[in-house]
N, C-alpha and C positions, 0 to 999 in steps of 0.2 A: 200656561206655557207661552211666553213672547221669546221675540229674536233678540234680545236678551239671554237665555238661558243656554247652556253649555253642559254636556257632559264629557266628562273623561273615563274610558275604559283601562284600566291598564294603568297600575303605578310604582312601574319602578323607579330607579333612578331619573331618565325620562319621563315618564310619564307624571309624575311628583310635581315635578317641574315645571310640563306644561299646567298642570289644574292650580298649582300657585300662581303662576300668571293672568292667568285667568283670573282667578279673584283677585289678586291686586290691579286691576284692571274696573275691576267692580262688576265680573258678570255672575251671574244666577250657577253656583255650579254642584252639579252632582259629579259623585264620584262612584266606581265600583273598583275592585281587583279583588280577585280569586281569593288571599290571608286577606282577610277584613283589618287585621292590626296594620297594614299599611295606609291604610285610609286614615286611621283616624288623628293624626297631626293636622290633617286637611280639615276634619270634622269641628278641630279646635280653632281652624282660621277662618270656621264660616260657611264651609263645602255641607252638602248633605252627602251622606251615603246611602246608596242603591241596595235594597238588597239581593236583585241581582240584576245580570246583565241585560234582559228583556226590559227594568224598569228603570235602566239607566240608560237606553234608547228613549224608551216614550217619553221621558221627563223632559226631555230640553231638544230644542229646535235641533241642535248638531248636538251628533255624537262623535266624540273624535278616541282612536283607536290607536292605541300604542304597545304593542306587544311582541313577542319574540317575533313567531314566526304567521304569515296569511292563514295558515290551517286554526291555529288557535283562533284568529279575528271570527274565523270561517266560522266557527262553531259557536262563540258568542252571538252574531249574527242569526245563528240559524233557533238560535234562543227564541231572539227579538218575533222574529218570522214566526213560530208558533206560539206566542202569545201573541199578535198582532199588532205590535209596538215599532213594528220598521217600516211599514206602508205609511208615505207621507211624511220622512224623517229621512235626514241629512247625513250622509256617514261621509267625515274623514278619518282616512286613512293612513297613520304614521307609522304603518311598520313593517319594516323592511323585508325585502322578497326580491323575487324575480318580476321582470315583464310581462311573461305569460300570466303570474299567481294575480298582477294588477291588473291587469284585461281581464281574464277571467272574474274577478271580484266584482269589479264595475258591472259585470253585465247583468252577472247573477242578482245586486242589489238591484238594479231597475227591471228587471224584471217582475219582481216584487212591489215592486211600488216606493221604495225609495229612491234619492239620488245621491251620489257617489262622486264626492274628489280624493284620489291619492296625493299623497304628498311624500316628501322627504326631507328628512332632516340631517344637516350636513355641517353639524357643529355637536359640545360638548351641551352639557344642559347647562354649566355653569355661565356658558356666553349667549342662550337664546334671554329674547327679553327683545319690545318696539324698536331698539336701535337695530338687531340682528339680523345677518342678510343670512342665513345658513338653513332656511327652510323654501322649496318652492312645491308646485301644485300644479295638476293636470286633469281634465275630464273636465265637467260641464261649463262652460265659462260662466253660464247665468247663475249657478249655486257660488263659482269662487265671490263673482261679481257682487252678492247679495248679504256672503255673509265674509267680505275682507276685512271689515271691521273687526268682527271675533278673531281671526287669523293675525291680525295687525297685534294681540296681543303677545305672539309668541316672536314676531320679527319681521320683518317689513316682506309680505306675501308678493310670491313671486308665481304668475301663472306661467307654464312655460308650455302649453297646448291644450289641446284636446284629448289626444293620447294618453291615457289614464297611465302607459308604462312608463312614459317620460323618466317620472321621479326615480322611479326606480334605475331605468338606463343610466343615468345622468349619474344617480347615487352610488349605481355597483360599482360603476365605470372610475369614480372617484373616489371610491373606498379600495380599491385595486389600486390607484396611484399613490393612496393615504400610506396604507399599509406596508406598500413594500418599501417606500421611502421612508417612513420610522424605523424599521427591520434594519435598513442600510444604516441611517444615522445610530440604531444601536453598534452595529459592527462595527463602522468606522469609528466610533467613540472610546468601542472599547481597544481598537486597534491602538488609538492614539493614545490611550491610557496606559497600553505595554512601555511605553518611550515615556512616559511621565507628563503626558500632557492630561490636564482635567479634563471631564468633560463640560466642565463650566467655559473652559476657555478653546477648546472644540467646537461648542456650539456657537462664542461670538465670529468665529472664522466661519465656520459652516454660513452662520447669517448673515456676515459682511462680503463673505464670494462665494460658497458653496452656491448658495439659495437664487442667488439671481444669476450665477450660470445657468444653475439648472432649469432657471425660469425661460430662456434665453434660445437655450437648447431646441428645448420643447417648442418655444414659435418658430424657432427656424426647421423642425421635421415639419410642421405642420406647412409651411409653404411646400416641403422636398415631395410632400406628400400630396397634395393639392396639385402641384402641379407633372407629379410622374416625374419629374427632374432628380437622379439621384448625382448629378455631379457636383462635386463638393473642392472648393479649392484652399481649405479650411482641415483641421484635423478627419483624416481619413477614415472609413472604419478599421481597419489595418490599426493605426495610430491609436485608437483605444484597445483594442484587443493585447496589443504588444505591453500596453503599461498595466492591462488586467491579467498577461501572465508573469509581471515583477511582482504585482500587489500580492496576485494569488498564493505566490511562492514562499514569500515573508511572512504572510500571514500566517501557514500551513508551519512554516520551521518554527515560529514565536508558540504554535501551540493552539491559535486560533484555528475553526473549522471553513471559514471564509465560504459558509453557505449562500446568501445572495450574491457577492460577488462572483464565486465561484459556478452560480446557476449560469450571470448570465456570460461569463466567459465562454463557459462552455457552450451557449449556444452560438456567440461567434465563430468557436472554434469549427462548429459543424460550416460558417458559411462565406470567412475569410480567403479561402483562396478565388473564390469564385466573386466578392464582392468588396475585398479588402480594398480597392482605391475608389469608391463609392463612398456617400455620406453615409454615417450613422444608422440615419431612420431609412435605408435599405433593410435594415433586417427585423423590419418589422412586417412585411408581407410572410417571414417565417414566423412571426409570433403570433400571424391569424391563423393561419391554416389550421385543417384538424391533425390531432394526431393521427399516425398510421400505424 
């Protein structure tokens, strides 16, 4: 085994992905997943296959981990751990969770005797590759330090602390803005598709001004917000609510169910008379709070 050698847990659509960049890269790689017939395309470009998750940790310096949920990594790990193949052996971690599930993980591998980076991955599989900014990494600095080489194969490695929850904050937090803005762009496409507009020529408007208002938006809450300043002498929150109950209404008579727009109308509607000549990002101290 040298630093060189890599294994990959976990191949699905990701996980495929990364263990082909890897070897095109020219590193040493094993492979494992649960259906063995997904490995073996990889077996065909060079990859060995583990037969199972205990000897696809011992075989190579990092083991890197791509799977649905932490409870699953949890229990391939806990493999590795009784056959004695994770003491001394490098786990990262590509699969998505909570901040607690990656604190937790972290501790529990060095407790053990292994060392432990999370990461996340914040791109499709078809655009990671050395050019990629769509993966970062958190927990021990001397493991990212040691082995960014290996990591440089999947896209230019990003440490972003100590904090093994980082990736995942960072990920949920941006998988919450991914989602509900695809959600939108679906509705409003199909809105504009009622009147006969494509959504081919939907989306060149959405990218020529939707996308960098919205981009625009966003740094200006983040000052209102920064600085506790909600005065706004710029469209008001009133000003938005007022055109999210024309859209609401068109939408609802055309046939549409205008469920995003309609979520977040209605939570202006709960805060509009109390904050309607405020900016915008005022109502986003109601979008932390708990429910009651």
């Amino acid at each position: 085994m040298t630093q060189q050698d890599i294994s990959v847990l976990g191949l699905g659509h990701m996980g495929a992905t990364l263990a082909h960049l890897f070897l095109e890269s020219g590193f040493t790689t094993t492979v494992w997943n649960r259906s063995v017939e997904r490995a073996a395309p990889l077996v065909a470009a060079g990859a060995t296959a583990a037969p199972d998750p205990a000897a696809a940790v011992g075989d190579a310096a990092v083991a890197v981990i791509c799977l649905d949920r932490y409870e699953h990594a949890q229990a391939l790990l806990e493999q590795a751990e009784v056959a004695g193949t994770l003491s001394g052996h490098v786990i990262v971690n590509l699969t998505w969770g909570t901040p607690d599930e990656a604190r937790t993980m972290s501790r529990w591998v060095g407790e053990r005797g292994g060392r432990y980076l999370d990461g996340n991955i914040y791109d499709y599989p078809t655009n990671l590759g050395p050019d990629s900014a769509g993966l970062s990494y958190a927990g021990d600095r001397s493991v990212f330090d040691a082995h960014r080489h290996l990591l440089a194969a999947l896209g230019r490695p990003r440490y972003d602390g100590a904090d093994p929850a980082l990736p995942n904050i960072l990920g949920s937090s941006g998988g919450i803005a991914h989602h509900v803005a695809v959600a939108g762009f679906y509705e409003a496409a199909a809105y504009a598709a009622h009147y006969g507009v494509s959504p081919a020529i939907f989306l060149e408007f959405h990218e020529r001004l939707g996308a960098p208002l919205t981009s625009h938006a966003c740094q200006v809450a983040v000052e209102h917000l920064q600085s506790g300043d909600f005065t706004s002498n710029q469209a008001a929150l009133r000003t938005h609510f007022d055109s999210m109950v024309v859209n609401c209404a068109d939408m609802r008579r055309i046939g549409q169910p205008a469920i995003m727009l309609g979520a977040f109308h209605d939570v202006l509607a709960n805060v509009v008379e109390a904050k309607g000549d405020m900016a915008l990002a005022a109502v986003y101290e109601d979008l932390s709070r708990p429910e009651t």
